[in-house]
C-alpha positions in Angstrom: 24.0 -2.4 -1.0 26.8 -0.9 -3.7 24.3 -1.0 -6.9 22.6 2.2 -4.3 25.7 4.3 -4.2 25.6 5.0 -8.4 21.9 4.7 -8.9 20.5 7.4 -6.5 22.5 10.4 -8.3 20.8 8.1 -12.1 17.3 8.0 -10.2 17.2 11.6 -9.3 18.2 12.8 -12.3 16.7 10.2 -15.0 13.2 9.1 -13.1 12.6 12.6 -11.4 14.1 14.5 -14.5 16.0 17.1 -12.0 19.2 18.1 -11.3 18.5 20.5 -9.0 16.4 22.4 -6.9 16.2 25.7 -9.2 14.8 23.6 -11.9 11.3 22.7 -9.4 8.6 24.5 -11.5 6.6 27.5 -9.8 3.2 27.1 -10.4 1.0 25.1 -8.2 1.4 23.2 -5.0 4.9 21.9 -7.1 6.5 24.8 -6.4 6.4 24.5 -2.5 9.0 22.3 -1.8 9.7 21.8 2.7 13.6 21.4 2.5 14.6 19.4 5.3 18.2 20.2 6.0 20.0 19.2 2.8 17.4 16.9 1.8 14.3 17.9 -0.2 11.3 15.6 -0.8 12.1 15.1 -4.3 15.2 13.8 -2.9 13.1 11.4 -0.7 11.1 10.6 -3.1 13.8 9.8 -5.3 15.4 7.6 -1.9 12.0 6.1 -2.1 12.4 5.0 -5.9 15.8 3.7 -5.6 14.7 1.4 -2.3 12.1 0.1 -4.9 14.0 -0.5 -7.7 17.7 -0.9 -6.7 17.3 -4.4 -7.2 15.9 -4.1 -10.9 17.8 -2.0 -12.0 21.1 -4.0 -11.3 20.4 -6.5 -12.8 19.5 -4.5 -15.8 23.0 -3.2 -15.7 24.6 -6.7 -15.7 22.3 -7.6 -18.7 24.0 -9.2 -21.1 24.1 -8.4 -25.5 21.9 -11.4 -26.1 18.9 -10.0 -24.0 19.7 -6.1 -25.3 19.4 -7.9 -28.9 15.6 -9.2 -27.9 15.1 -5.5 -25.9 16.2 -4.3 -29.6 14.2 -6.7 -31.3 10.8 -5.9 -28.5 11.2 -2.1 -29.8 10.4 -2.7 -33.1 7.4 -4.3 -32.3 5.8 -1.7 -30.2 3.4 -0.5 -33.1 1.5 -3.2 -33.1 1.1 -3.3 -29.2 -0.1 0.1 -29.5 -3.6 -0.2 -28.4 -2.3 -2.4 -25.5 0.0 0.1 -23.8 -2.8 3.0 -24.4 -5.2 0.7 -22.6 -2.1 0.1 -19.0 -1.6 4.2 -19.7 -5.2 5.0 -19.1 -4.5 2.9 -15.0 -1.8 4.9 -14.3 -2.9 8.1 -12.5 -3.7 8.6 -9.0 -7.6 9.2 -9.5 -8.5 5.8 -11.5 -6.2 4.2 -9.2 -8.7 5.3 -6.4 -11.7 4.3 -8.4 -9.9 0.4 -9.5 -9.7 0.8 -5.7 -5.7 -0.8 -5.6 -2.8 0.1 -8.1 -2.3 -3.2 -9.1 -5.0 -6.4 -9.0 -5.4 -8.3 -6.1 -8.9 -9.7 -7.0 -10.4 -10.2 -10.3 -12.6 -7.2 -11.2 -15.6 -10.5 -11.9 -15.2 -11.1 -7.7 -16.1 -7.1 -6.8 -19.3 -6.6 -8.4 -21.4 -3.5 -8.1 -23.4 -3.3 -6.0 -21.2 -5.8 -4.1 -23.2 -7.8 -1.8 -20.9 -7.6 1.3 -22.2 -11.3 3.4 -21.9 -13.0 0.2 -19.4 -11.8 -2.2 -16.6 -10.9 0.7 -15.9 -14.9 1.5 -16.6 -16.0 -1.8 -13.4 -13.5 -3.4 -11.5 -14.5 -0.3 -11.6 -18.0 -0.4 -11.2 -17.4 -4.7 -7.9 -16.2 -3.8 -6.8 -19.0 -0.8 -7.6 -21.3 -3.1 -5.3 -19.9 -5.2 -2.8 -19.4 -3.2 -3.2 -23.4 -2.1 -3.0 -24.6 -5.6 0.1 -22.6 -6.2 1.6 -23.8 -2.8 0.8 -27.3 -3.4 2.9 -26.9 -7.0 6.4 -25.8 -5.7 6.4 -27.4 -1.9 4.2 -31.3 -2.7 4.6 -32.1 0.6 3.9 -29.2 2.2 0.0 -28.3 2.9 -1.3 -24.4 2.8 -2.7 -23.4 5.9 -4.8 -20.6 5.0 -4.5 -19.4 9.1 -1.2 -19.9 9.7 1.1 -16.7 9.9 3.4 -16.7 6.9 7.4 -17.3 7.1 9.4 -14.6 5.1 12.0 -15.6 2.7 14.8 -13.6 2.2 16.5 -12.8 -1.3 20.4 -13.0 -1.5 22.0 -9.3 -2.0 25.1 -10.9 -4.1 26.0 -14.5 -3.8 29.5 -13.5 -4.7 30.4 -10.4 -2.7 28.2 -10.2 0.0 27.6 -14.5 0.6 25.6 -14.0 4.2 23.6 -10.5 3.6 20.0 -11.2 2.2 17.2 -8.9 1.5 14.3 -9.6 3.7 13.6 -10.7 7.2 14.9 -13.9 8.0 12.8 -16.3 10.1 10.3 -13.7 11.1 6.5 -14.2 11.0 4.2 -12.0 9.3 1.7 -10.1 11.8 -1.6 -11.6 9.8 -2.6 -14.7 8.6 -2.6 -15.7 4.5 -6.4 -15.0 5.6 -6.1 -11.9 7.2 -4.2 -10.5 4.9 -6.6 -11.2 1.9 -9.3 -9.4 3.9 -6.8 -6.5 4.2 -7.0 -6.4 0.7 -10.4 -6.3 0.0 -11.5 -4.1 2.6 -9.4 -1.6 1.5 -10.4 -2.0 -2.1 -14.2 -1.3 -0.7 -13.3 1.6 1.5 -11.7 3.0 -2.1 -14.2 2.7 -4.5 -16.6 4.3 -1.8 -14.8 7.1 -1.4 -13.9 7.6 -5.1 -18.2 8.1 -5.3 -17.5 11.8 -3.7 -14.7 12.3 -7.3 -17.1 11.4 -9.7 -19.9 13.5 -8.4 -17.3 16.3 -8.2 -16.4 15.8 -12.0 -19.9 15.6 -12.9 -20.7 19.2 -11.3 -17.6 21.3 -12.9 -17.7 18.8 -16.2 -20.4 20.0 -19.0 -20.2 15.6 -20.4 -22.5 13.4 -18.9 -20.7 11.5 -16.6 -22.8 7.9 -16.5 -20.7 5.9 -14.5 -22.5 5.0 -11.8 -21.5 5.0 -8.1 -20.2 2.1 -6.7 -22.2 0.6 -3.4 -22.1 -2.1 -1.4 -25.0 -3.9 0.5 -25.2 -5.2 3.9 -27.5 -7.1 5.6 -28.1 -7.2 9.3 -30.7 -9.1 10.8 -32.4 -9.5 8.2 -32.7 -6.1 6.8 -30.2 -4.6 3.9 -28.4 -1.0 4.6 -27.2 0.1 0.7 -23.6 2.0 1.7 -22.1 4.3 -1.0 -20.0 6.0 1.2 -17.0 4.6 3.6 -18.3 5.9 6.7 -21.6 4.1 5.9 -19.8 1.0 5.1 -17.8 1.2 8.5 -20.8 2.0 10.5 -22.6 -1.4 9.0 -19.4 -3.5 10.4 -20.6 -2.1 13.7 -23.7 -3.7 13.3 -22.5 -6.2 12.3 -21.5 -7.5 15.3 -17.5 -6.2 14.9 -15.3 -4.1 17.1 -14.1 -1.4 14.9 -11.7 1.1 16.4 -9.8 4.0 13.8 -6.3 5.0 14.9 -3.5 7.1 13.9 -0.4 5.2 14.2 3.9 6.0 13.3 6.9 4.1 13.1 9.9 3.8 11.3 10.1 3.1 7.7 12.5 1.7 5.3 9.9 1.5 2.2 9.5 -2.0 2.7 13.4 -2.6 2.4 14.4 -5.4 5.0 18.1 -6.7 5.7 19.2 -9.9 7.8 22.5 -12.1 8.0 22.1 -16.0 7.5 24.1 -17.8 10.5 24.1 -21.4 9.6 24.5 -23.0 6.5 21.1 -24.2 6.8 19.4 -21.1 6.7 17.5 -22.1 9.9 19.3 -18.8 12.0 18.7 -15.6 10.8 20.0 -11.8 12.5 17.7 -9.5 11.3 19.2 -5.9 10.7 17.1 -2.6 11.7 17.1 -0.5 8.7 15.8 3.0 8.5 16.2 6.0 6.1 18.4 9.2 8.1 17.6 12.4 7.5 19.0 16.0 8.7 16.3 17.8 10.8 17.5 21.2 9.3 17.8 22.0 13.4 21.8 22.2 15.0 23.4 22.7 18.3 25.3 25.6 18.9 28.6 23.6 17.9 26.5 23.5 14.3 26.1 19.6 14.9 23.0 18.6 12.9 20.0 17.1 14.1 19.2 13.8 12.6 16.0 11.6 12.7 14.8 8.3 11.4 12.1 8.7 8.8 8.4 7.8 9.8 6.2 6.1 8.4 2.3 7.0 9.7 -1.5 6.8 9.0 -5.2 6.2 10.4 -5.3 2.7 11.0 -8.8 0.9 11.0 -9.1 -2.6 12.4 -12.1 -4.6 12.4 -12.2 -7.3 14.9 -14.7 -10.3 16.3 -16.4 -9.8 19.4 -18.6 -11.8 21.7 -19.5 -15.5 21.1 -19.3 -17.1 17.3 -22.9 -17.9 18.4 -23.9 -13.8 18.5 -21.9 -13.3 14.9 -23.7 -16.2 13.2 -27.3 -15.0 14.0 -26.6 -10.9 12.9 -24.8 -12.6 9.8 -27.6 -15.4 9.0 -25.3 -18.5 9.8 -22.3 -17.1 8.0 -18.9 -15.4 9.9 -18.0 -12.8 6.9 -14.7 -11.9 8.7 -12.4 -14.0 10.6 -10.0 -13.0 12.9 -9.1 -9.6 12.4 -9.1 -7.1 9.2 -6.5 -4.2 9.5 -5.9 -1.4 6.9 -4.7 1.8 6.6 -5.0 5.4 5.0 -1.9 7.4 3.7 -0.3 8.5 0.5 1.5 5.6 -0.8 4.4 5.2 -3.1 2.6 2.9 -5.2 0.8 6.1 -6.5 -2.4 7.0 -5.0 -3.5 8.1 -1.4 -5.9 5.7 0.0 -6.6 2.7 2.1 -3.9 -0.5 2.0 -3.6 -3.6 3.5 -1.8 -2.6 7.0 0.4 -5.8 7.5 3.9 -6.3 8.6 6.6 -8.3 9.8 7.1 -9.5 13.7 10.6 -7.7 14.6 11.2 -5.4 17.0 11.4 -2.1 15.4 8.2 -2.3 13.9 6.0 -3.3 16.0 4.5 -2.9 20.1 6.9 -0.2 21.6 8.5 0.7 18.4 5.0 2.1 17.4 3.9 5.3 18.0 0.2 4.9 18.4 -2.4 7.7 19.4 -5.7 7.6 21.6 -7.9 5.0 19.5 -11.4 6.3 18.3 -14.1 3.9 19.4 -17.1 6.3 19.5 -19.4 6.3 16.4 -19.5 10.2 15.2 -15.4 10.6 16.0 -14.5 7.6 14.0 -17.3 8.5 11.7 -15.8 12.1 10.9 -12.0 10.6 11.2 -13.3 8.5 8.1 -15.3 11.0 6.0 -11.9 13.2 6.3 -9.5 10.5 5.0 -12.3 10.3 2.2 -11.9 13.5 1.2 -8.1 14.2 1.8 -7.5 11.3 -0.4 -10.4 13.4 -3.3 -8.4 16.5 -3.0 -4.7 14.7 -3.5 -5.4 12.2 -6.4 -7.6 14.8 -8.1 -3.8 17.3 -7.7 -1.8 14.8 -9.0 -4.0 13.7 -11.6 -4.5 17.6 -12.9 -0.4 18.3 -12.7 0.4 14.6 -13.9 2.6 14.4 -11.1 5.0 11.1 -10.8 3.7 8.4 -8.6 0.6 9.9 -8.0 2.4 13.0 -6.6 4.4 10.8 -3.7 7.0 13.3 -2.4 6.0 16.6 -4.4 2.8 17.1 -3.1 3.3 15.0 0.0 4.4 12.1 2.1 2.5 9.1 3.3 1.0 10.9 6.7 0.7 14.2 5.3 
C-alpha cells in the first residue's frame, strides 16, 4: 500500500492535469463541480485512477536503465507506427466505446454480426470463448480440466514479497458469484444491450449532422415459436427474452466499492487459508456535529441491475427456442457510468465475501412488470446517449468518469 501514499498527489496532478480547484474550467457541465467536504470528484476520480494503476506505475518506478534504454529506443520508432496509434486513438471516446459496445474486446467483432441472430450466434460466441478459455487452462494447469460451470477461484497477487510477505491483492479463497459460463453471457448481453442503444446516437448525429451518415443500425433477431421479432432497440431486445421463455426482473442496486481493489492475508504457508480484508474508499460527508466532528461515509457503488433467468421446465425452454437453451443459468448485467470510460451496460459479477454481497447490498423494489421495466430500460438508453455524447464533445478523460459524473449518477 506505500507506492499509494506518493502517487495520488503524481495522479492528480500528471493524469488529471490540476493542481487545484481554481484551475476547473467554467464552461459547460465541467465547471459544476459537487465538493464533498474536502474531497471533489476530480479528486475521486483521481482516487479512482490511482486504485487502477498503483500497481503499474510501481513497477515503472523500479524500472531499471536497461528497459528505459528499449523505452528510449521504442520512441524513435513511433513514426512508423503512426497509422497504428491513429487507428487505437479513433476507440478511445466514450460514444464509439458505446457503439463497439465494451471498451476493450471480449469477443471477436467476426462472432457479433449484424443483424446478429440471437438463438444462433449467442451460444456459438459463448462457447468460441469457453473453448478458449479451456485450451488456455489446459496449457498452464495439464492436469487440471476446465469446467465451464464451475464458479471460479480468485488468485491473489502478492503486494511486496519483501516488505509486506503475507498481504496480497485480491480475495483469497473466495468464489466468484457466476460461473466461467455466466460470466461470458454477462459479457455479451451487455455488448447487445450497447450497440442497441447506441442506434438512438447515430440517428441523433444524422439529424443535427449535414454528412450522410450510412452506418447502419445495429439489430438483433429473435425467434420465438417460430416467428422472428427484428429488435433495434434494448427495450425490444429485453421484451423478446420475455418471450422467450426467461424471467427478467430490472433492479437498482448499491454497495460498497473499492474499484475493484481487493486485500487479504495468507495464513499458511500453503496458501490454502486466506483472511480477506474489507476495503472501502472514506469520504467526508461535508455534514458535522456541533463539536465540528465530520461525517464520514463509505463510497457506493450503484446501478439498474438486469438479470435474466430460466424458468419452468428445460422441456418448456426447448420448444419456445426450437431444441436449443440460448441461456444457461443466469445472465446478470448492469448500467452505470464506468471508469473504464463510457456509461453503459457491464457484466454485473463479483466475488462471494461478505461486504459485497446479500445484506451488504442495498437493493430496491425489483421491476417485474413489462411497461415499468420497459421505461426503466429506454431511460438507461438514453442517459447513457446524453453522457457519452458530453464527454465525447468536451473530450473529457475517461469518458467523463468523475467530472460529469459517478457510476449511479
Amino acid at each position: 500500500l506505500l507506492p499509494l501514499l506518493d502517487v495520488i498527489p503524481k495522479m492528480r496532478k500528471d493524469i488529471l492535469g490540476l493542481t487545484s480547484l481554481s484551475e476547473i474550467p467554467s464552461k459547460g457541465s465541467v465547471g459544476v463541480v459537487a465538493t464533498l467536504g474536502a474531497m471533489s470528484l476530480l479528486e475521486l476520480g483521481a482516487i479512482a485512477d490511482v486504485v487502477g494503476m498503483a500497481v503499474s506505475m510501481a513497477k515503472k518506478r523500479s524500472t531499471s536503465a536497461a528497459e528505459t534504454a528499449t523505452e528510449a529506443t521504442e520512441k524513435q520508432n513511433e513514426d512508423s507506427t503512426e497509422k497504428e496509434d491513429e487507428t487505437k486513438e479513433k476507440v478511445t471516446n466514450a460514444t464509439e466505446k458505446m457503439q463497439n459496445g465494451e471498451s476493450s474486446q471480449t469477443f471477436p467483432s467476426s462472432l457479433i454480426p449484424n443483424p446478429f441472430l440471437f438463438n444462433s450466434h449467442f451460444p456459438r460466441a459463448v462457447q468460441h470463448r469457453l473453448d478458449e478459455q479451456s485450451n488456455k487452462s489446459s496449457n498452464i494447469n495439464n492436469d487440471d480440466e476446465f469446467d465451464p460451470d464451475a464458479y471460479p477461484v480468485d488468485i491473489p497477487r502478492p503486494v511486496n514479497k519483501t516488505l509486506l510477505p503475507d498481504l496480497y491483492f485480491g480475495y483469497g479463497g473466495a468464489l466468484g458469484t457466476h460461473t466461467h459460463r455466466e460470466m461470458l453471457q454477462n459479457r455479451l448481453l451487455a455488448i447487445l444491450l450497447n450497440r442497441l442503444g447506441a442506434n438512438d446516437s447515430e440517428m441523433t448525429f444524422c439529424a443535427s449532422s449535414s454528412e450522410k451518415n450510412e452506418k447502419k443500425s445495429f439489430a438483433i433477431h429473435v425467434e420465438v415459436n417460430q416467428k422472428t421479432t427484428i429488435c433495434t432497440r434494448p427495450y425490444e431486445f429485453v421484451s423478446s427474452l420475455s418471450q422467450l421463455g426467461y424471467h427478467v426482473s430490472v433492479t437498482p442496486k448499491l454497495n460498497i466499492t473499492s474499484f475493484g481493489l481487493g486485500l487479504c492475508v495468507k495464513e499458511d504457508d500453503e496458501g490454502k487459508r486466506w483472511s480477506n480484508i474489507p476495503v472501502g474508499v472514506v469520504i467526508k460527508s461535508g455534514y458535522e456535529d456541533e463539536n465540528g466532528r465530520m461525517a464520514m461515509v463509505a463510497l457506493p457503488h450503484g446501478g439498474l441491475v438486469l438479470e435474466v433467468t430460466t424458468k419452468g421446465s428445460e422441456e418448456e425452454l426447448h420448444k419456445k427456442q426450437n431444441d436449443t437453451v440460448i441461456l444457461k443459468g443466469r445472465c446478470t448485467v448492469q448500467h452505470f457510468v464506468s471508469i473504464d470510460g463510457f456509461c453503459g451496460w457491464n457484466s454485473h459479477h463479483n466475488v462471494q465475501v461478505p461486504w459485497k454481497i446479500d445484506d451488504a447490498i442495498d437493493s430496491f423494489p425489483s421491476m417485474t412488470d413489462k411497461e415499468e421495466m420497459e421505461k426503466a430500460i429506454r431511460l438507461a438508453g438514453y442517459s447513457a446517449i446524453v453522457l457519452n455524447s458530453a464527454a465525447t464533445r468536451q473530450k473529457l478523460p475517461r469518458g467523463g468518469y468523475g467530472f460529469i459524473g459517478t457510476c449511479n449518477d
